[in-house]
C-alpha positions in Angstrom: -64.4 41.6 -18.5 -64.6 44.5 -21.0 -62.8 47.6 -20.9 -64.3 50.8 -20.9 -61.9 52.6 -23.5 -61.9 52.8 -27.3 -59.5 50.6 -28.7 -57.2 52.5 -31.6 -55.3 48.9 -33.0 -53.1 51.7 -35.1 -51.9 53.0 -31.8 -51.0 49.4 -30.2 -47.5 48.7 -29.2 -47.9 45.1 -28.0 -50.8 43.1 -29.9 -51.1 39.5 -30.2 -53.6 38.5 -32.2 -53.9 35.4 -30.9 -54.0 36.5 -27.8 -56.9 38.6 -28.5 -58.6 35.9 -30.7 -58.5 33.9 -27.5 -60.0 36.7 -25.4 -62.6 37.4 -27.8 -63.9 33.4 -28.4 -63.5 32.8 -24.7 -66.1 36.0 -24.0 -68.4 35.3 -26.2 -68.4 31.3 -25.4 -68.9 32.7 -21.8 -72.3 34.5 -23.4 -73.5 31.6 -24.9 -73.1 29.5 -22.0 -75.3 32.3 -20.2 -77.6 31.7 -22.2 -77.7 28.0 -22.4 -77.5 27.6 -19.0 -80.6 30.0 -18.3 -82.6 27.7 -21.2 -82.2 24.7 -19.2 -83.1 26.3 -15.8 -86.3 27.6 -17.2 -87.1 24.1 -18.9 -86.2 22.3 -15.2 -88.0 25.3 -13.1 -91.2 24.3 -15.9 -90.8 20.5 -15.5 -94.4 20.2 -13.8 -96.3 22.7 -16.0 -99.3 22.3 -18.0 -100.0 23.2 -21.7 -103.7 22.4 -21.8 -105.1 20.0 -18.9 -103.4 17.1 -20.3 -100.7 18.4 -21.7 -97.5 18.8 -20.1 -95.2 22.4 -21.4 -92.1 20.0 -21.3 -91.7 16.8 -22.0 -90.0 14.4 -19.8 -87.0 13.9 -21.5 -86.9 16.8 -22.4 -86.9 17.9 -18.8 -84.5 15.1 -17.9 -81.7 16.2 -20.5 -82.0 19.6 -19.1 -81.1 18.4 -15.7 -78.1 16.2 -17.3 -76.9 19.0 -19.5 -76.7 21.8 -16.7 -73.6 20.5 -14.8 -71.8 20.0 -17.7 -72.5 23.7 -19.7 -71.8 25.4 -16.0 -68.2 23.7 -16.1 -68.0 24.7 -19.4 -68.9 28.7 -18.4 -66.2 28.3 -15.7 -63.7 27.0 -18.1 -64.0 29.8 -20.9 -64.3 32.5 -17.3 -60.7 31.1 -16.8 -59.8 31.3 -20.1 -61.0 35.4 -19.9 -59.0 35.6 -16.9 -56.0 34.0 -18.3 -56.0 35.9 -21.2 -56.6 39.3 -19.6 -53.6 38.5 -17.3 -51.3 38.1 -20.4 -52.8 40.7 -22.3 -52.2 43.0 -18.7 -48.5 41.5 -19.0 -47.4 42.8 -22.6 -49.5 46.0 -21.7 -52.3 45.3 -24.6 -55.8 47.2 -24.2 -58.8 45.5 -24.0 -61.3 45.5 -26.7 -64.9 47.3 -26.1 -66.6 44.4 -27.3 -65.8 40.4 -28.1 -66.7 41.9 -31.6 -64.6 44.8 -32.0 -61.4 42.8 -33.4 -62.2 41.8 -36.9 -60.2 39.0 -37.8 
């Protein structure tokens, strides 16, 4: 999803900066998704383990919201990976580069 170029914003023909806000939101909603979605794998994955003897590591709901909230943070990942795509297409289109990071355009 990133480029592999510096970006020099003072060389840019065609910048959008909306268009580039866009990319830049929808990568770094696409991290935190990551990340959310590997939380609530590991919480499912250690839904039977023990603390101490009788002690569970997780507690039920806690287990059980993790199962509920899965689905709906992987469709949320696929959204913002469209909304990459989609804005990487138009960005391709007016022939804009591609930040390095979702943090190299300062707003």
């Amino acid at each position: 999803m990133n480029a592999t170029a510096q970006v020099d914003l003072a060389t840019v023909t065609a910048f959008d900066a909306r268009l580039g806000d866009a990319w830049r939101i929808n990568c770094q909603e696409v991290a935190e998704s990551i990340r959310f979605c590997r939380q609530y794998m590991k919480t499912i994955a250690e839904a039977d383990e023990m603390l101490t003897p009788t002690v569970r590591l997780h507690r039920t709901d806690t287990v059980e919201q993790a199962k509920r909230l899965l689905p709906w943070r992987l469709s949320l990942y696929l959204e913002h990976v469209k909304g990459v795509s989609l804005a990487e297409a138009r960005m391709d289109a007016i022939g804009m580069p591609y930040a390095l990071s979702s943090d190299d355009w300062r707003a």
